[in-house]
Residue, then its C-alpha position, 0 to 999 in steps of 0.5 A: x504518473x512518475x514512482x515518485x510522484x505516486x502515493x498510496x492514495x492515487x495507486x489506490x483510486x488507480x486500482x479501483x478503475x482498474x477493477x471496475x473495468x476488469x470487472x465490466x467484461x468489456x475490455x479485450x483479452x491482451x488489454x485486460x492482461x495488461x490491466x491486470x499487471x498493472x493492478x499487480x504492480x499497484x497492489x504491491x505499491x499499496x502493500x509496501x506502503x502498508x507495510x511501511x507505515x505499520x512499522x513507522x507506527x510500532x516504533x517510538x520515540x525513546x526519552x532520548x530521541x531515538x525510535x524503539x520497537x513499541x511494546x505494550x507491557x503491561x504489569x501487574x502491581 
């Protein structure tokens, strides 16, 4: 599969397979090792699109259309 065609949900079932074979003992030594790279790579796919969409949600759109930092401040009257 393409980077670009990849969305967190495909790396995520891509990453559960992955785990489920690691996990059944059965692949040899130099695959496991490159399974196991894989699964690195699409962990760290997932944690930046995570990261991503953490930061596209702490921001707001201002009366004026541009996006600022969301913060909840709560006053006390």
């Amino acid at each position: 599969m393409k980077e670009q065609e990849k969305t967190f949900e495909t790396a995520l079932v891509e990453l559960e397979q992955i785990t489920k074979d690691l996990e059944s003992g059965t692949i040899p030594l130099e695959e496991a090792m490159n399974m196991y790279t894989k699964a690195m790579e699409l962990v760290k796919f997932c944690q930046d699109k995570l990261d991503n969409a953490t930061a596209q949600v702490n921001k707001i759109v201002a009366e004026n259309g541009q996006l600022e930092d969301f913060n909840l401040n709560e006053e006390n009257n």
